[in-house]
N, C-alpha and C positions, 0 to 999 in steps of 0.2 A: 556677261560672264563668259568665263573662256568654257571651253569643253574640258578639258581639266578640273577647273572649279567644279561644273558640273557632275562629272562622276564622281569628284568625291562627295558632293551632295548626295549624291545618288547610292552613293556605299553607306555615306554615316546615317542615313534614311532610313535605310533598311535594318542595320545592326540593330539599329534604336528600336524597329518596330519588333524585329525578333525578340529584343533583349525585354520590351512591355510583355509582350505575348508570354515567353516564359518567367517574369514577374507575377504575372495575372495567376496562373499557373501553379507557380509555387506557393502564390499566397494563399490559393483554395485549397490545396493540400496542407496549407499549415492552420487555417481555419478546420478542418475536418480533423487532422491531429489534437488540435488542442480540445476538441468536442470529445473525440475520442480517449483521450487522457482524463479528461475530467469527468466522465461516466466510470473509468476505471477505477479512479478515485472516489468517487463516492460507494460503489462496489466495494472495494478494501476498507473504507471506513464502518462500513456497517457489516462488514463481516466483522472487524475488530471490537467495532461494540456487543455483538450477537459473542464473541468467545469472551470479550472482558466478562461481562454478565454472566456466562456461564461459568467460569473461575473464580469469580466470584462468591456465588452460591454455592458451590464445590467446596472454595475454603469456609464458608460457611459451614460448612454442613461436616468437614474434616474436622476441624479446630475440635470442635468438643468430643470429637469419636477418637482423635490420638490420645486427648488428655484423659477420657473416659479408659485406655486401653496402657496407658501411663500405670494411671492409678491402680488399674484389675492385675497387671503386672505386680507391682509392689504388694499390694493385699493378698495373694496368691502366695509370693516369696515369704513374707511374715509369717502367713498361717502357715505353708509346708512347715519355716524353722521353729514355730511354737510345736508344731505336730512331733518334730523332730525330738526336743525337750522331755515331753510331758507323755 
């Protein structure tokens, strides 16, 4: 091989071995991203389930107190207007 040849061996050598190195590198930074994203996520899923639940129950426990407060409304307005009357 000429010396020519040679260096350029000797340059695409190296680019190669940089370009592994910082390969190796970013892959471990995209393993520990995706580790980190996916503990996030399970975090946000169970905070979502922790307020579905609580919303839940909420509307549970509204539901019959508006239509309880519905109804006391109308009954109230009746009796003032029969009081009104009579």
């Amino acid at each position: 091989m000429s010396s020519a040849a040679e260096v350029l061996v000797i340059i695409v050598s190296a680019v190669l071995a940089i370009f592994l190195i910082v390969a190796i590198i970013l892959t471990i930074y995209l393993i520990r991203l995706s580790a980190e994203i996916r503990r996030i996520a399970k975090t946000a899923q169970s905070t979502v389930d922790t307020i579905e639940n609580a919303v839940s129950s909420a509307t549970k426990l509204i539901s019959p107190l508006v239509f309880a407060e519905t109804i006391g409304k109308y009954i109230t307005k009746y009796a003032n207007r029969n009081k009104r009357k009579g």
